[in-house]
Residue frames as a rotation matrix with the C-alpha (Angstrom) as fourth column:
UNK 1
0.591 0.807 0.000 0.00
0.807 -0.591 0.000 0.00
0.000 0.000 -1.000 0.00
UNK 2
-0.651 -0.733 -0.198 1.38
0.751 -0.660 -0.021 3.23
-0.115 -0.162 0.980 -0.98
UNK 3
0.052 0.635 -0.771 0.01
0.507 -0.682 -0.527 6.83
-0.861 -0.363 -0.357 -0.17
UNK 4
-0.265 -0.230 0.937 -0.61
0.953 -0.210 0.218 8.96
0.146 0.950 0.275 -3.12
UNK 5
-0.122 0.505 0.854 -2.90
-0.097 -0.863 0.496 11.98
0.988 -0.022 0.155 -1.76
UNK 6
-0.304 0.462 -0.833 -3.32
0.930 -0.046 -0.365 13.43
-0.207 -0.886 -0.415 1.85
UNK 7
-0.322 0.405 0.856 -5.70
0.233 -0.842 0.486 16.32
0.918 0.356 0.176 1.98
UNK 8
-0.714 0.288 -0.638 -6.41
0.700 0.307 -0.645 17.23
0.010 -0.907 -0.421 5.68
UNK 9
-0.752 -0.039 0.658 -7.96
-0.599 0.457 -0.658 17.01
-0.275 -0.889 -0.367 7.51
UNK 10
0.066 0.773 -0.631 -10.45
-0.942 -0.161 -0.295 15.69
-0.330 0.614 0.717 4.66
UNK 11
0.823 0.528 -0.211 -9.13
-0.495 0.484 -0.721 12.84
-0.278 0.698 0.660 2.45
UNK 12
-0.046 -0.941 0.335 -6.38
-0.682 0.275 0.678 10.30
-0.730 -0.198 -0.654 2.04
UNK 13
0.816 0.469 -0.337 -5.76
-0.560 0.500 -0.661 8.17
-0.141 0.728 0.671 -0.80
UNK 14
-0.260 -0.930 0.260 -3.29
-0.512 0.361 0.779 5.26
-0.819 0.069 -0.570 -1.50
UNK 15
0.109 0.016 -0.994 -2.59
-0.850 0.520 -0.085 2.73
0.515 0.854 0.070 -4.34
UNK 16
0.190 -0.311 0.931 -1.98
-0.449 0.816 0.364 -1.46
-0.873 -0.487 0.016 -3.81
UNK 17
0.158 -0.357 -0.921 0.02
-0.769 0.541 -0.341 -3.39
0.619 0.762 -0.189 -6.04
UNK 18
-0.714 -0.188 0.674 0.27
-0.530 0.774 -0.346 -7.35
-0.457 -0.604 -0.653 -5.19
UNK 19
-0.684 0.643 0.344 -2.42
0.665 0.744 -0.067 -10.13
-0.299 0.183 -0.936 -5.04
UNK 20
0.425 0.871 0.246 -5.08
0.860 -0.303 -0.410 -7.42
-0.283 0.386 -0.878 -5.34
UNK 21
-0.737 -0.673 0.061 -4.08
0.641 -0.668 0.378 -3.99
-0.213 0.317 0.924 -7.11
UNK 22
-0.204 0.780 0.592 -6.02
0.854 -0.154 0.497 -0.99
0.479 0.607 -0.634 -6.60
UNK 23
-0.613 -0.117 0.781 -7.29
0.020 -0.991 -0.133 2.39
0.790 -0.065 0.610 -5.23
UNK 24
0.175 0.914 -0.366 -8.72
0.812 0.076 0.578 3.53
0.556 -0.399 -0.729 -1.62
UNK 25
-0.869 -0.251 0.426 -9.46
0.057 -0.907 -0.417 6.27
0.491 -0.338 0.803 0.07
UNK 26
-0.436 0.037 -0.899 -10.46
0.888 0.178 -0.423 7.61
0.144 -0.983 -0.110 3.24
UNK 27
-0.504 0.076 0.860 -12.55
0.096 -0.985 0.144 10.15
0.858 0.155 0.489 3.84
UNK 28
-0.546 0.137 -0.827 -13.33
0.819 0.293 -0.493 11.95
0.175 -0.946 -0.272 7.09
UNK 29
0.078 0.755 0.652 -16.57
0.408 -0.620 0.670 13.89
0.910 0.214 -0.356 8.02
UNK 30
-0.922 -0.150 0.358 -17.12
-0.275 -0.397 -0.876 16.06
0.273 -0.906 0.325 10.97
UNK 31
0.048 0.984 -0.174 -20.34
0.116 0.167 0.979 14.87
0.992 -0.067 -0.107 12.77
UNK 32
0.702 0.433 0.565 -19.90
-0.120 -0.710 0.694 17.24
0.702 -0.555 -0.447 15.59
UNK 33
0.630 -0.610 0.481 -18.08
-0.666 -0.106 0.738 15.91
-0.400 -0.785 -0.473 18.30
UNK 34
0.404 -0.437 0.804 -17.21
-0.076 0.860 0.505 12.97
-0.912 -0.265 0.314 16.49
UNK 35
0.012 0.028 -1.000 -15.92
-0.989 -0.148 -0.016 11.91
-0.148 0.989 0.026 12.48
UNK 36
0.732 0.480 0.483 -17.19
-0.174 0.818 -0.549 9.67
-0.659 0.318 0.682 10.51
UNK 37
-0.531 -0.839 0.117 -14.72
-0.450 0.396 0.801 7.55
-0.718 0.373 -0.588 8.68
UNK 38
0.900 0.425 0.100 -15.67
-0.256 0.699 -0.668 5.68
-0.354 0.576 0.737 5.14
UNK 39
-0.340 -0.842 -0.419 -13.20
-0.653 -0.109 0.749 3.81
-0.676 0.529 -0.513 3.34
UNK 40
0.605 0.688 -0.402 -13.80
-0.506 -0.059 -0.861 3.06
-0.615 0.724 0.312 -0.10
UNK 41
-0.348 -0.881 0.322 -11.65
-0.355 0.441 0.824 0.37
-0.868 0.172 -0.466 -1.89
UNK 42
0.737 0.667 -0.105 -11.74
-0.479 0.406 -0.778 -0.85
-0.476 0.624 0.619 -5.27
UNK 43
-0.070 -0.653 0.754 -9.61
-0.293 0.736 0.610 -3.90
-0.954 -0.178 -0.242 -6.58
UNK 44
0.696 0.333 -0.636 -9.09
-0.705 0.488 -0.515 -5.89
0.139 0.807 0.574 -9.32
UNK 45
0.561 -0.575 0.595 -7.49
0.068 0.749 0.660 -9.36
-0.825 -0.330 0.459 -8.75
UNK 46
0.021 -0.481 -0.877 -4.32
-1.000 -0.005 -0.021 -9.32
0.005 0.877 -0.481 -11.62
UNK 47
-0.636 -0.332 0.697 -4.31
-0.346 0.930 0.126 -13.00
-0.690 -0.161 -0.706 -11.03
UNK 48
-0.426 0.645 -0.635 -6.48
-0.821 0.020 0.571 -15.15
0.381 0.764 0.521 -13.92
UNK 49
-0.724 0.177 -0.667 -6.99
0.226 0.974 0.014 -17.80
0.652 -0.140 -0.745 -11.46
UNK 50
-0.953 0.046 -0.298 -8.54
0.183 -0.697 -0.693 -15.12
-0.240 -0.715 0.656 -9.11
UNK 51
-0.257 0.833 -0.491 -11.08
-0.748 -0.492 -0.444 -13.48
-0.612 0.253 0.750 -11.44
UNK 52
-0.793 0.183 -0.581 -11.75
-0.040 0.936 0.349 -17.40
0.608 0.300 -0.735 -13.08
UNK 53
-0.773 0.086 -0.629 -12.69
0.594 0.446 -0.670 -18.21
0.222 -0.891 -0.396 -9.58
UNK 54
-0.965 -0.236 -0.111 -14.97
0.258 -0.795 -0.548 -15.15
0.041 -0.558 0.829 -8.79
UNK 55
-0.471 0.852 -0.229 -18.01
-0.495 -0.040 0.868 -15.92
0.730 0.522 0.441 -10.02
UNK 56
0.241 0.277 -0.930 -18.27
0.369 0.861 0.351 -19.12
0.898 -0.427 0.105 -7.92
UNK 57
0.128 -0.666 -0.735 -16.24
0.850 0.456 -0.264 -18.09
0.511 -0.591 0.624 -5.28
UNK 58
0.086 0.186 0.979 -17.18
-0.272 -0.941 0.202 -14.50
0.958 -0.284 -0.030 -3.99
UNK 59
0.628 0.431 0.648 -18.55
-0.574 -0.305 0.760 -15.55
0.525 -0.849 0.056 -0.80
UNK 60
0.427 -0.873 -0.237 -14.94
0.846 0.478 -0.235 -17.25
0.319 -0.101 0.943 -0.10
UNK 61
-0.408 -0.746 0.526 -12.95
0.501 -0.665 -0.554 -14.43
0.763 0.037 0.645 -1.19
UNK 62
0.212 0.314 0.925 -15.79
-0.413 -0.829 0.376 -12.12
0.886 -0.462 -0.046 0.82
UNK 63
0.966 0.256 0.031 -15.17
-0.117 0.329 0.937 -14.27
0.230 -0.909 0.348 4.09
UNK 64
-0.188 -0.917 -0.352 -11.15
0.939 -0.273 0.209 -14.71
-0.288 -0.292 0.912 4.16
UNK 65
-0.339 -0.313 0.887 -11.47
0.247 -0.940 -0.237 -10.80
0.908 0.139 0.395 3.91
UNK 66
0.279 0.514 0.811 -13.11
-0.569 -0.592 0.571 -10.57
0.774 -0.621 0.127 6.65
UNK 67
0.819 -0.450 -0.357 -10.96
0.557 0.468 0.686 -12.72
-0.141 -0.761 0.633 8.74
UNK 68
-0.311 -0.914 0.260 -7.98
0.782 -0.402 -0.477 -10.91
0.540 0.055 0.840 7.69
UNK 69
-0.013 0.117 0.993 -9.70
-0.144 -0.983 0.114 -7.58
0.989 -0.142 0.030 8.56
UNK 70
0.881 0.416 0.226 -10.69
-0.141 -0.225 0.964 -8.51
0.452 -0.881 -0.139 12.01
């Protein structure tokens, strides 16, 4: 993951090159005391065994993501 854009206190953006290769960014709202965080990620798999697989195999890929994440 490399940073490309920081805009504060507003917006951060990076790149990912690797198994998945692609663009996210962070963006923080004020919501009074607190900020809302969103991050927004979009991917494409460069593997062909990857995006084969994806059709069948979303709710895989979507569940080892969410073990990694936690």
């Amino acid at each position: 993951m490399r940073t490309t854009t920081i805009e504060p206190p507003r917006r951060i953006e990076s790149v990912a090159d690797g198994e998945l290769c692609g663009r996210g960014t962070w963006t923080l709202t004020a919501q009074g005391a607190h900020t809302q965080v969103r991050y927004d990620w979009r991917v494409e798999a460069p593997q062909a065994w990857m995006r084969l697989l994806a059709p069948v195999a979303k709710p895989l890929f979507a569940w080892k993501h969410d073990v990694v994440m936690e």
